[in-house]
Every structure is written in structure tokens, then in C-alpha cells.
C-alpha positions in Angstrom: 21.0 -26.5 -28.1 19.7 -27.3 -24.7 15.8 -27.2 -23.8 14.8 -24.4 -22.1 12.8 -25.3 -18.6 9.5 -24.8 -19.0 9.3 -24.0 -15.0 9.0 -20.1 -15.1 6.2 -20.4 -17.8 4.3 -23.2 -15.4 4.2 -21.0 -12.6 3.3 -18.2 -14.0 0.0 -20.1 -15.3 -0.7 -21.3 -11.9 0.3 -18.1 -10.5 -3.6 -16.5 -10.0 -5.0 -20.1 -8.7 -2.6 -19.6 -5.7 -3.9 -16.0 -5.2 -7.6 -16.5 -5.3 -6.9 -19.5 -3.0 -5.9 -17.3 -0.4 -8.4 -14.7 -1.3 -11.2 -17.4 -1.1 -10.4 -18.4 2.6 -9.6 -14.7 3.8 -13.1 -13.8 2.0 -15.0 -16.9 3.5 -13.4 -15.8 7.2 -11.5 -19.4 7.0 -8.4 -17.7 9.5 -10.6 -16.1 11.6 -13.1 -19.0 12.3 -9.3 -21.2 12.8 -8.6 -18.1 14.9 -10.9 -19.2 17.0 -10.1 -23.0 17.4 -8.7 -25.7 15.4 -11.6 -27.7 13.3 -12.2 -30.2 10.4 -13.2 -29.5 7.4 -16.7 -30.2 8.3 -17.0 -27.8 11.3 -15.5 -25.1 9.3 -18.0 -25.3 6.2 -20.9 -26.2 8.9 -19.7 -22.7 10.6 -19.4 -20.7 7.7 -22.3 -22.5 5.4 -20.0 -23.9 2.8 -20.0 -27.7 1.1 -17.9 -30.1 3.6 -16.4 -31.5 0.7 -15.1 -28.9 -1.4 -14.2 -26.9 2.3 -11.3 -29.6 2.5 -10.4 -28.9 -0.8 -10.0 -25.3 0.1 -8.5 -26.0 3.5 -5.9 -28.7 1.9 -5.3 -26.3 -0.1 -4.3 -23.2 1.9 -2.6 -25.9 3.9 0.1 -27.0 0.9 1.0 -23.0 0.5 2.0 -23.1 4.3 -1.0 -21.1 5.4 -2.6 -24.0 7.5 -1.5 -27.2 9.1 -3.1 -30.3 9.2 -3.2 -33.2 11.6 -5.5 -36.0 11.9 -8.2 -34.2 9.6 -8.1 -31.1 11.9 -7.2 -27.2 10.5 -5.2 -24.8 12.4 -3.4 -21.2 11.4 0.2 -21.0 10.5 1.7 -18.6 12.8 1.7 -16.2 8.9 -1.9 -17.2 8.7 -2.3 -15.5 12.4 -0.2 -12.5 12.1 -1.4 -11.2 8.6 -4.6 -13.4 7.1 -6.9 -13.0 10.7 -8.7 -9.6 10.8 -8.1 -9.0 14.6 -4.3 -9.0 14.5 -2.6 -5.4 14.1 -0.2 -6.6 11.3 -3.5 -8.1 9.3 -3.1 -7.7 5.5 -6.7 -8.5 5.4 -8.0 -5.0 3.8 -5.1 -5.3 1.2 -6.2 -8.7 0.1 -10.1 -8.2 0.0 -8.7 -5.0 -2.2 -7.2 -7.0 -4.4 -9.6 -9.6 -4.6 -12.6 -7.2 -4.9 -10.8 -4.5 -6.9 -7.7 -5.7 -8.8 -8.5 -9.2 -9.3 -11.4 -8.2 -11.9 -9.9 -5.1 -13.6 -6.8 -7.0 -14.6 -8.6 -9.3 -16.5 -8.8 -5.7 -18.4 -5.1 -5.3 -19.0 -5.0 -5.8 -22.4 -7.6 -2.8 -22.9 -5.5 -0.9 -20.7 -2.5 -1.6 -22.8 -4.3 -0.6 -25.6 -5.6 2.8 -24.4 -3.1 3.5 -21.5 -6.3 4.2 -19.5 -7.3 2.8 -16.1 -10.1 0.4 -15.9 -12.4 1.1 -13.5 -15.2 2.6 -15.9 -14.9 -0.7 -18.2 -15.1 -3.1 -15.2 -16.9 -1.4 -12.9 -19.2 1.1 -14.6 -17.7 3.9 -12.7 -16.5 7.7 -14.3 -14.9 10.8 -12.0 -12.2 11.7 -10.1 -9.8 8.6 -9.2 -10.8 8.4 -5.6 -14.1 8.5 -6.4 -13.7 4.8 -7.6 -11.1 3.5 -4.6 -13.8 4.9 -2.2 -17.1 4.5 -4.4 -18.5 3.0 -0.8 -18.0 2.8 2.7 -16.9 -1.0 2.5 -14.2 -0.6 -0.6 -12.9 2.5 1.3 -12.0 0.5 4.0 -10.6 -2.3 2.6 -8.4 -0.2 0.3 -7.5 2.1 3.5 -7.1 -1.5 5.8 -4.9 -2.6 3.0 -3.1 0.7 3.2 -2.7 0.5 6.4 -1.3 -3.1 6.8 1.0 -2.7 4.3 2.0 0.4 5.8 2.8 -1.8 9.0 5.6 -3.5 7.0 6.8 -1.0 5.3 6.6 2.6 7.1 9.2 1.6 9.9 11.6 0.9 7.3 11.1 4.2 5.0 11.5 6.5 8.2 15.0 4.9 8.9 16.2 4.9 5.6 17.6 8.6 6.8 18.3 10.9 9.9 15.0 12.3 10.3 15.9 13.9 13.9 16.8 17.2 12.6 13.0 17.7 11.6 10.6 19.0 14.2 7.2 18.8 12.5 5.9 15.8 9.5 2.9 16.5 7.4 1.8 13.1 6.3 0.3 14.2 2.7 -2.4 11.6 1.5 -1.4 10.0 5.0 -4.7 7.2 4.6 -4.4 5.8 8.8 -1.2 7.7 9.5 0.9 4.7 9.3 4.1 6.7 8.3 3.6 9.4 10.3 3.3 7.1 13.5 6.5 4.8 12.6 8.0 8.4 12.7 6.3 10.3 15.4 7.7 6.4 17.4 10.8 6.4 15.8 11.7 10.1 16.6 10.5 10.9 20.5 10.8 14.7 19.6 8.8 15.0 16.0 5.3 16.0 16.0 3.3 14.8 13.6 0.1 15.5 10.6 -1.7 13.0 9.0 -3.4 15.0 6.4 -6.0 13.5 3.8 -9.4 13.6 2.5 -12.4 14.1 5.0 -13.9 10.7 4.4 -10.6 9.5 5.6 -10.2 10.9 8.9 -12.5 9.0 11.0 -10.1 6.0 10.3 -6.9 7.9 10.7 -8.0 9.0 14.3 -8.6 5.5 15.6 -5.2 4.1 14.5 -3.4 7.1 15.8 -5.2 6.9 19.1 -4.0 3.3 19.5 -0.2 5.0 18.9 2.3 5.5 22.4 2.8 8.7 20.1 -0.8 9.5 19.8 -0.2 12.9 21.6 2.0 14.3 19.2 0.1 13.5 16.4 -2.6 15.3 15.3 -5.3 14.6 12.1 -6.3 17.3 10.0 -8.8 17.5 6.4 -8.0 18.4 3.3 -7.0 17.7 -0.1 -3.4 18.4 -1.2 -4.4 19.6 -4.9 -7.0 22.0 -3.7 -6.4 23.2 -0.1 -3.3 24.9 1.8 -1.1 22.7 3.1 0.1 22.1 6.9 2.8 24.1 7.8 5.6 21.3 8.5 9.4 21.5 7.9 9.1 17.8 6.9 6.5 16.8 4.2 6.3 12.8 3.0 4.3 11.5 0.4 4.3 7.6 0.8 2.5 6.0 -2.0 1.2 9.2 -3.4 3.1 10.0 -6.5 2.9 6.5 -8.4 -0.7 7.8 -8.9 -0.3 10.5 -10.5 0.8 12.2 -14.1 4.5 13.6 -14.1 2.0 17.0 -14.8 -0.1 16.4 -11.7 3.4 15.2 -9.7 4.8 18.5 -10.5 1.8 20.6 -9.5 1.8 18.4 -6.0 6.0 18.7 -5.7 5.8 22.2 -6.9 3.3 23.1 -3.7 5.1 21.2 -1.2 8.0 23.1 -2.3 6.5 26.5 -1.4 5.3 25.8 1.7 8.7 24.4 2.9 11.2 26.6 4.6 14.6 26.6 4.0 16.4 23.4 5.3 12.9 21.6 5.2 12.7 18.4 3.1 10.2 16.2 1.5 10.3 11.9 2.1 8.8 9.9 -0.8 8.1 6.0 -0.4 7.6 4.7 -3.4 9.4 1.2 -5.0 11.7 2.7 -7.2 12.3 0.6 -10.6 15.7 0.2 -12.0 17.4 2.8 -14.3 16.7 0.5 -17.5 13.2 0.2 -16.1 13.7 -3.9 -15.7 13.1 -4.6 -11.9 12.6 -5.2 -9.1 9.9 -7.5 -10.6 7.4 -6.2 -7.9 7.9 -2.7 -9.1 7.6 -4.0 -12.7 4.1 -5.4 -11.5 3.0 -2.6 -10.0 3.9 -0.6 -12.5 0.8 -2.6 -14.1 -1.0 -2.0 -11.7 -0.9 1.8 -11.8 -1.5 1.8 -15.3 -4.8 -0.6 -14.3 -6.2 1.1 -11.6 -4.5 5.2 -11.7 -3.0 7.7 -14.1 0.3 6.9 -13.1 3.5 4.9 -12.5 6.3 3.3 -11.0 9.5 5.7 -11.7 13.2 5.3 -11.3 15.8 6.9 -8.8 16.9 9.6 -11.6 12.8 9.8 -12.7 11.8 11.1 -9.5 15.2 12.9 -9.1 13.6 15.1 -12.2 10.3 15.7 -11.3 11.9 17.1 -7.9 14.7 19.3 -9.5 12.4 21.0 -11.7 10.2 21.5 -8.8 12.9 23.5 -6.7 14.6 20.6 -4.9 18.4 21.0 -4.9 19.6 17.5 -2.8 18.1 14.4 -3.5 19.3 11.3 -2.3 17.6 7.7 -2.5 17.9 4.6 -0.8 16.9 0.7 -1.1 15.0 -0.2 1.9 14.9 -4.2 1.6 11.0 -3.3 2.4 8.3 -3.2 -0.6 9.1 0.6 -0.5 12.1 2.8 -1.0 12.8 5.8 0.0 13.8 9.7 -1.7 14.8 12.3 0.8 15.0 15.6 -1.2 15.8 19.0 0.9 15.0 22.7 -0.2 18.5 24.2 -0.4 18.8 28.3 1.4 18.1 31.3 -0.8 20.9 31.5 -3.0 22.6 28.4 -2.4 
């Protein structure tokens, strides 16, 4: 019998050292100071109060994952390093990776507890007890890096979701849990006729109305308050919930589906961008991970097509149709059949 390659296991043990490398020089403000001009290693540590020596080892080291190029002992962003590492580009994935660094990085090392009590892990790692977004927004700074994070991720993936289907039909979306109105702007851009609601928590808000103002569709998109468990909802004849219901129980799913439902009319629909997992539950490996992640962090889960297909049928939905994106999210459309159809 053959010897298996070792390769997959290798990687996976250097997996986190490539991850913190680039969560070090986003942390440090290594892209941005680059942003600014090319330097050696010893203007960047000078600049940013750092041992020259162990700065090159950093830099050389962002520089062999592609993030950096090096000539003649001077540093300079990869056109990746530019577009999603540097904090003033539009596309930046900065907020998502300080996130992760700040957030997810320490309460994985908590998997194995999580595992054991299928509980999240923010009270063991963090000290902190309550409601769920209690924790992702337990202060201003770790609200808006998860919300920054949102919202670049949203960048890459939102334009994708609200093409997945014919959305022109619709006349007004309600953005549920809508963070900076990513989704609701791809559409309100992609759809010259849709109005648009970005509705979330009141902390939220303040953030949502910058990005939309920045929008060509800002006029058509409007930011409202509330909290979908506990408030009415905005009257819309197109509701989407992108990244909402992975967080949540199938109990608390239902209550939010079962809402959303009522409030529709006839003909309305509900989009839901979530990565859907494969029917035995065995990939996409990135929905596999974050399945992990749920468990780590929320209540909830990474589902199947015919998963969420349940939740929605039970909740009133008669159609439901999903669809592979090629983005890190996919996307359900489910419509609320007439009275008596």
C-alpha cells in the first residue's frame, strides 16, 4: 500500500501562522503606512515603533504569501494588499480581519469546549453573558470592526446574491438585520426602480447612513430602527435576510420566517444569503468552517438547500428555489403563494 502524502496534514498545521501573519501587519497598519509610499523594513518599524529586525521578518513574510513585493530591501503593496488589506479603499476587508483577529482568533482556541457543550464561547473567553449582540457589539470599536467586516464582505458578495434572480418585479426591499446596507444598495443599483430599507438595530444606524449616502442610489434608500424579533416590520413586498439566519436556532428562524411571512402580501418574497452546505452536510469546506464558527460565536448554523427549504415551508412559503452564486454566499428566493393557491 502506497504512503499517503502528508501535504493536507502540513498545511493544515501551518494554516493559523499564515492567518495571524496577515492579521499582524493589518493590525500594525503595515498596508496603510506602504499605502503611503514604498519603505524598508527599517522605515516601516521606525514609523510604526516596531524592532527593525523582526519588521523584515514580518514584511518578508507578508511578501512570500503575495501580499507585498520586494526589491532591493524596499516594501510595497500588492495590488490585493491595496484593494482589501488598506483601510481607505472601499473594497477593504480590514474590519473583517481585525474581527477575526480580535474576536474569532481567541474564542476558537475554545472549540473543543464548544464541542463539548454546543454553546458559544464568548462568556469563557471573554467574560461576557446576554443577548448575542450584546457581545458582537460589547463596544464601539468591536461594533465597528464586526460591522466594517460586514460590510466588506458584503462588497463581494451582495452584487452577486441580488442577481442570482429577477428581482425587477419587486418594488420595495426591507433589508432585515441590513448592518451598512450593503445588500440593499447592490439592489437599489442593480434595480433603477426598487426602493429600498435597511432596517437594524439603533446602534447600527449611524453607520448604515454613511454608506448609503455614499450610494448613486442613496435616494431611494432609506434607514430605519428596529429589531426584527421585537418591533413591526417595514412594510416591503421584498424582505432579505443576508447572513441573518445562520445565527439563529431553527426555533428563533421560525419565529423570524414566520413574521416576515405575515407582513408580506401576496406575490411578495423573501431573499436569504446564506452559504448553503451540501445535502450530506460535507462542503463546500468554507460552509463546513463556518459552520464552526456559528457554533463558536452564535446559537446557530450553516443549513442545507432542503434545510432552509423546511424552515420556510412550515413558515407559509410555498416556492422556494435556491442558487450557487460562485460568491462566499448563496442565495434562496422563496415567494408567498395567493390565498388559496
Amino acid at each position: 500500500m502506497s504512503t499517503p502524502d502528508p501535504a493536507p496534514v502540513l498545511d493544515l498545521i501551518e494554516a493559523f501562522r499564515r492567518s495571524k501573519t496577515m492579521f499582524t501587519a493589518v493590525s500594525m497598519g503595515i498596508f496603510d503606512r506602504l499605502h503611503e509610499a514604498p519603505a524598508s523594513a527599517a522605515e516601516v518599524a521606525a514609523a510604526l515603533g516596531a524592532h527593525a529586525g523582526a519588521m523584515e521578518r514580518l514584511l518578508d513574510g507578508c511578501a512570500a504569501l503575495g501580499l507585498l513585493r520586494k526589491s532591493d530591501g524596499v516594501y510595497a503593496n500588492q495590488s490585493v494588499a491595496e484593494r482589501y488589506l488598506c483601510a481607505g479603499s472601499p473594497e477593504s476587508l480590514g474590519g473583517y480581519i481585525r474581527y477575526s483577529d480580535q474576536a474569532l482568533y481567541p474564542m476558537w482556541g475554545n472549540l473543543a469546549d464548544a464541542v463539548r457543550d454546543g454553546t458559544p464561547r464568548w462568556q469563557q473567553t471573554f467574560g461576557l453573558e446576554g443577548p448575542l449582540f450584546d457581545s458582537f457589539f460589547r463596544n464601539d470599536d468591536a461594533m465597528r470592526n464586526f460591522l466594517g467586516g460586514m460590510h466588506g464582505f458584503g462588497t463581494l458578495t451582495s452584487p452577486k446574491v441580488v442577481t442570482a434572480f429577477d428581482l425587477s418585479r419587486f418594488g420595495r426591499l426591507a433589508d432585515l438585520g441590513g448592518a451598512t446596507g450593503h445588500l440593499a444598495i447592490a439592489a437599489c443599483e442593480r434595480y433603477l426602480e426598487l426602493r429600498g430599507v435597511v432596517f437594524d438595530l439603533p446602534r447600527v444606524t449611524t453607520l448604515a447612513r454613511a454608506q448609503v449616502a455614499l450610494s448613486p442610489a442613496r435616494d431611494r434608500i432609506e434607514v430605519v430602527a428596529g429589531d426584527f424579533f421585537q418591533d413591526e416590520l417595514p412594510a416591503a413586498d421584498l424582505y432579505a435576510l443576508g447572513r441573518i439566519l445562520h445565527d439563529w436556532s431553527d426555533e428563533k428562524a421560525a419565529t423570524l420566517l414566520g413574521a416576515i411571512f405575515r407582513r408580506l402580501p401576496a406575490g411578495g418574497a423573501l431573499l436569504v444569503a446564506e452559504k448553503l452546505l451540501a445535502e450530506d452536510g460535507v462542503g463546500p469546506v468554507e460552509a463546513n468552517m463556518q459552520s464552526l464558527n456559528m457554533l463558536v460565536v452564535t446559537e446557530g448554523r450553516e443549513r442545507s438547500l432542503s434545510e432552509y427549504t423546511r424552515l420556510l415551508r412550515q413558515a407559509g412559503f410555498a416556492d422556494v428555489e435556491g442558487r450557487r452564486t460562485g460568491a462566499a454566499l448563496d442565495a434562496i428566493l422563496a415567494v408567498k403563494g395567493s390565498p388559496g393557491s
